[in-house]
C-alpha positions in Angstrom: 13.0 -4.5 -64.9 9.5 -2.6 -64.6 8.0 -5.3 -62.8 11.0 -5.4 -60.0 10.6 -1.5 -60.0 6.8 -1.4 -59.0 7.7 -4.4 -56.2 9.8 -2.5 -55.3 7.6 0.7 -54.7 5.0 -1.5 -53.3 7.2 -2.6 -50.6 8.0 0.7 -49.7 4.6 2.0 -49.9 3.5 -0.5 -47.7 6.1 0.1 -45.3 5.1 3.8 -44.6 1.9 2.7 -44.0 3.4 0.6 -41.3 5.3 3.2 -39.9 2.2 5.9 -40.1 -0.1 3.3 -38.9 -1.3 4.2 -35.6 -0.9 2.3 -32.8 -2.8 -0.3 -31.4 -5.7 1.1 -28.6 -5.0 -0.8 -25.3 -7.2 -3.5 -24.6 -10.1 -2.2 -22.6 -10.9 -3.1 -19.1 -12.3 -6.5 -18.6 -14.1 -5.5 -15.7 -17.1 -2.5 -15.3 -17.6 -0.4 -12.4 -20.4 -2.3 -11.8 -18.7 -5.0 -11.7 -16.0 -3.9 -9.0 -19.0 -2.5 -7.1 -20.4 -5.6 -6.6 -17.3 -7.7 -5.8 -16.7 -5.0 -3.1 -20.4 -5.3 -1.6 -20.1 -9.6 -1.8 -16.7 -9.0 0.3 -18.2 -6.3 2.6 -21.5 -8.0 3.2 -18.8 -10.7 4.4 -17.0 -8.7 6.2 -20.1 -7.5 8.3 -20.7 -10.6 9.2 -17.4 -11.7 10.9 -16.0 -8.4 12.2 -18.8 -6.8 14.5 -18.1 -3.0 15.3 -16.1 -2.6 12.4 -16.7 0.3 9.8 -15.7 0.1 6.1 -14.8 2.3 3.7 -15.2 2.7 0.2 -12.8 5.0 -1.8 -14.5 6.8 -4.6 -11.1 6.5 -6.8 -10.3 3.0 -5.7 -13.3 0.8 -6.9 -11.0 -2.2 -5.7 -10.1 -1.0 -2.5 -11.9 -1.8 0.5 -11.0 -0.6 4.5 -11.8 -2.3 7.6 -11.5 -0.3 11.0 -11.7 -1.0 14.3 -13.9 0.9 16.5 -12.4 2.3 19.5 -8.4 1.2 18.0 -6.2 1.9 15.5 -6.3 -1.4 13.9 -6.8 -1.2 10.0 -7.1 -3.8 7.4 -6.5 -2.9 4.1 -7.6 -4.7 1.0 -6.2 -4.6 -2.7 -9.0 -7.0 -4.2 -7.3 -7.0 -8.1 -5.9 -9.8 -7.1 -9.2 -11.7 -6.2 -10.9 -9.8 -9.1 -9.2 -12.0 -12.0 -10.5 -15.2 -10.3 -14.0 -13.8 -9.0 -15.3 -11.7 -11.9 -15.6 -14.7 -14.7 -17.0 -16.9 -12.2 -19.8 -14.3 -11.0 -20.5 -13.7 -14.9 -21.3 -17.1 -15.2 -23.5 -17.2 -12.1 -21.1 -20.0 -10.5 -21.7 -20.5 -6.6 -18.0 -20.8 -7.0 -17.6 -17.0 -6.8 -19.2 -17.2 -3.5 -16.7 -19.6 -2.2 -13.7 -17.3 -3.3 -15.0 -14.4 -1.5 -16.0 -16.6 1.9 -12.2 -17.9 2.0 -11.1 -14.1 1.1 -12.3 -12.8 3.9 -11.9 -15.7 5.8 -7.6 -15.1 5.2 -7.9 -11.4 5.6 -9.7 -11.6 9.1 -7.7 -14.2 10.4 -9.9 -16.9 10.7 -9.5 -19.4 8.1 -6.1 -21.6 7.5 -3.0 -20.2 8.2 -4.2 -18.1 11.1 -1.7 -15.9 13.5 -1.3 -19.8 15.4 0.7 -20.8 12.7 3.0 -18.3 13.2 6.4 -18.8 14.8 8.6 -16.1 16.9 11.4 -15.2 13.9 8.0 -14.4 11.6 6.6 -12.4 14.1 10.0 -10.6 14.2 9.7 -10.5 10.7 5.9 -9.0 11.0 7.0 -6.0 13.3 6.1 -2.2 11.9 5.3 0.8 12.9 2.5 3.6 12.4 2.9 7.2 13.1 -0.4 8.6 14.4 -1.0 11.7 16.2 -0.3 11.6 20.0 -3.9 12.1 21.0 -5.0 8.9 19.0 -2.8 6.4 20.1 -4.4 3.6 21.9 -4.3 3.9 26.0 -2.4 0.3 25.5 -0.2 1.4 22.6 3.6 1.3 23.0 5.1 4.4 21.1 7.9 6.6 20.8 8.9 10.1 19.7 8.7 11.0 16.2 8.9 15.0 15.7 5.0 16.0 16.1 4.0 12.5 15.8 4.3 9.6 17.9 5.3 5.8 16.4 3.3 3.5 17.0 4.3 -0.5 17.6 2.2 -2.6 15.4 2.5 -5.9 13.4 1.7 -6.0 9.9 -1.0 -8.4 9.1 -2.6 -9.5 6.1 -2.5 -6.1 4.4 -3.5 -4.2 8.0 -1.7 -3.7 11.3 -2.5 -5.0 14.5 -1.9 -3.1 17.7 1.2 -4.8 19.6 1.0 -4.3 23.4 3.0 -5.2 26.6 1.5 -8.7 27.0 2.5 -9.2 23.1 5.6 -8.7 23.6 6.4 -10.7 26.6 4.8 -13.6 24.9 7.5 -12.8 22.4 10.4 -12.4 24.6 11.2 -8.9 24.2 11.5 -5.9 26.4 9.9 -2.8 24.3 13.2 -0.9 22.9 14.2 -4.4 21.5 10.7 -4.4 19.7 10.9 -1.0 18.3 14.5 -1.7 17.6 14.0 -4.6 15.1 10.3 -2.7 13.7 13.0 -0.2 12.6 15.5 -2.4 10.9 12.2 -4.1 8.8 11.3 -0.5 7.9 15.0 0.1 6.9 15.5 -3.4 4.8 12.4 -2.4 3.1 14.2 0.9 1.9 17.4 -0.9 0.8 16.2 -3.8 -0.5 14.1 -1.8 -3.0 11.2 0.4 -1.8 8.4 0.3 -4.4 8.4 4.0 -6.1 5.5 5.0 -8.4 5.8 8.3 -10.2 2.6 10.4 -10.2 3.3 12.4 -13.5 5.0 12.0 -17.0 8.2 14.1 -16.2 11.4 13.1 -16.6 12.4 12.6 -14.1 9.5 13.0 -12.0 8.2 15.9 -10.5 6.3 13.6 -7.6 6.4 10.3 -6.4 4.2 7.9 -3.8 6.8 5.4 -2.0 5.0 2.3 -1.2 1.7 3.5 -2.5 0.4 0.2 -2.1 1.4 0.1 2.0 -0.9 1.1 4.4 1.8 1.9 6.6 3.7 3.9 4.4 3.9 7.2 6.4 6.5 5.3 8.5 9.6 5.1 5.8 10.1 8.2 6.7 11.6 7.3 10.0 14.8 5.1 7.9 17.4 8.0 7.2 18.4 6.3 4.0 14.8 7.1 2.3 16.1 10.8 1.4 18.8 9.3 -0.4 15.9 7.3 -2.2 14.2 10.0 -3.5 17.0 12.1 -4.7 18.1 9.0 -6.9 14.5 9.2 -8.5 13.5 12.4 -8.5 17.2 14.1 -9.4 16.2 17.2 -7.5 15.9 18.1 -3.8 12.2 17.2 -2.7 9.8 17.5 0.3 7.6 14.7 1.7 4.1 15.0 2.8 2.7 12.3 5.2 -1.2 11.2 5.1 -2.8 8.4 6.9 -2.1 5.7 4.5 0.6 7.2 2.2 3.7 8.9 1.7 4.5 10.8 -0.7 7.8 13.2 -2.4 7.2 16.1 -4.4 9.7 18.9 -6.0 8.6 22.9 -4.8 6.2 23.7 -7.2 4.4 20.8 -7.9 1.1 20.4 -6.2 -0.4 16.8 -4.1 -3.5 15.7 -3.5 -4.0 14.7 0.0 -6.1 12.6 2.0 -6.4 12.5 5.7 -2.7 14.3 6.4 -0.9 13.6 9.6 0.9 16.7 9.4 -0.2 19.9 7.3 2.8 20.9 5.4 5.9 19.4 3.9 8.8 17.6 5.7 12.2 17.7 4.5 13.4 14.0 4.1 15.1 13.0 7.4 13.1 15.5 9.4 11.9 12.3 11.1 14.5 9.9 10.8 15.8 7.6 13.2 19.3 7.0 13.4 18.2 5.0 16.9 15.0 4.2 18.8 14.4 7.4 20.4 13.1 6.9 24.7 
């Protein structure tokens, strides 16, 4: 009977040292900083290379984050490189030429010139591939085709890897479409993006949030706010009524009170949701 008593106490000592144990620390990063700096050079030195009159730029915050621009346009490609990390950051350890390789066809994909090029693609994709990007009216391109959008003017474009290329008159009648056709079915992609499950990342620990970025990873994120249905959106996350605040390359919802870092805004202050929507292409 003694033994089964001490078992017994043994059992339950060890299980409070279970239960007080403290949790596992997460697994640190497999990659350095120096190790993300120099995938992000061995892409950019690339990058130099192919796209003359291009400037890059290296976010500070983003050590995996790399943007190409265009001199003299609007055209921006923007690169998530985690992806590419995974594969590339073993094989540079290891000094394999390989690693090389992976960044050549990279780059290669993201600049259009390796397999699977725009050639490839047929007229529904390119339907498919319409977008739009709200830009200031004094910056959009002489051969831009935009429209209204409060302040701002929308800007025809058509997403590609990760950027946006300027679309233009002689674009679209390679297409077949007369311009308020184009802008028409831009809008319906931007609108199926928002019902079909807009990617919403909460940018504190409240609950619910206090702030939100909607398509953080989308360089043309600004434009959601154009689809009526995205206010509807955020009140479903953010149970309260919020404001949105539109930068370059993000869009973001925030409750009064709570404060957003900003980069590069395309309009001061805070929108209410809707202030921009489209219910139709506006002339």
């Amino acid at each position: 009977m003694v033994v089964i008593v001490v078992i017994a106490l043994v059992i339950v000592a060890g299980m409070v040292f279970l239960l007080r144990s403290p949790p596992p620390k997460p697994a640190a990063p497999t990659w350095s900083e120096q190790d993300a700096a120099a995938l992000r050079e061995a892409v950019a030195a690339r990058l130099r290379e192919r796209l003359e009159g291009w400037t890059l730029d290296a976010p500070a915050d983003k050590p995996l984050v790399l943007v190409a621009t265009e001199a003299g346009t609007e055209r921006r490609i923007h690169m998530d490189l985690r992806q590419l990390a995974e594969s590339w950051f073993p094989l540079h350890g290891q000094g394999s030429a390989e690693a090389d390789e992976l960044v050549e066809s990279f780059v290669a994909g993201v600049t259009g010139q390796g397999e699977g090029s725009d050639d490839e693609v047929n007229a529904s994709e390119l339907r498919d591939l319409l977008a739009l990007r709200l830009l200031p009216s004094e910056r959009v391109p002489p051969v831009g085709l935009s429209r209204p959008a409060g302040e701002l003017r929308a800007v025809l474009v058509r997403r590609d890897r990760g950027g946006a290329d300027l679309v233009t008159a002689e674009d679209l009648a390679a297409m077949g479409l007369a311009p308020g056709e184009a802008f028409g079915i831009a809008l319906e992609n931007l609108k199926r993006d928002v019902e079909e499950g807009l990617e919403v990342e909460p940018l504190d620990d409240g609950n619910p949030p206090g702030a939100v970025a909607l398509a953080p990873h989308d360089p043309l994120a600004a434009s959601y706010a154009l689809v009526p249905l995205l206010a509807e959106k955020i009140r479903k996350v953010v149970k309260r009524e919020a404001q949105i605040y539109l930068d370059e390359e993000s869009l973001t919802a925030a409750v009064d009170g709570v404060e957003i870092e900003r980069e590069k805004p395309l309009v001061a202050g805070a929108l209410t949701p809707g202030a921009l929507a489209w219910n139709s292409v506006p002339d």
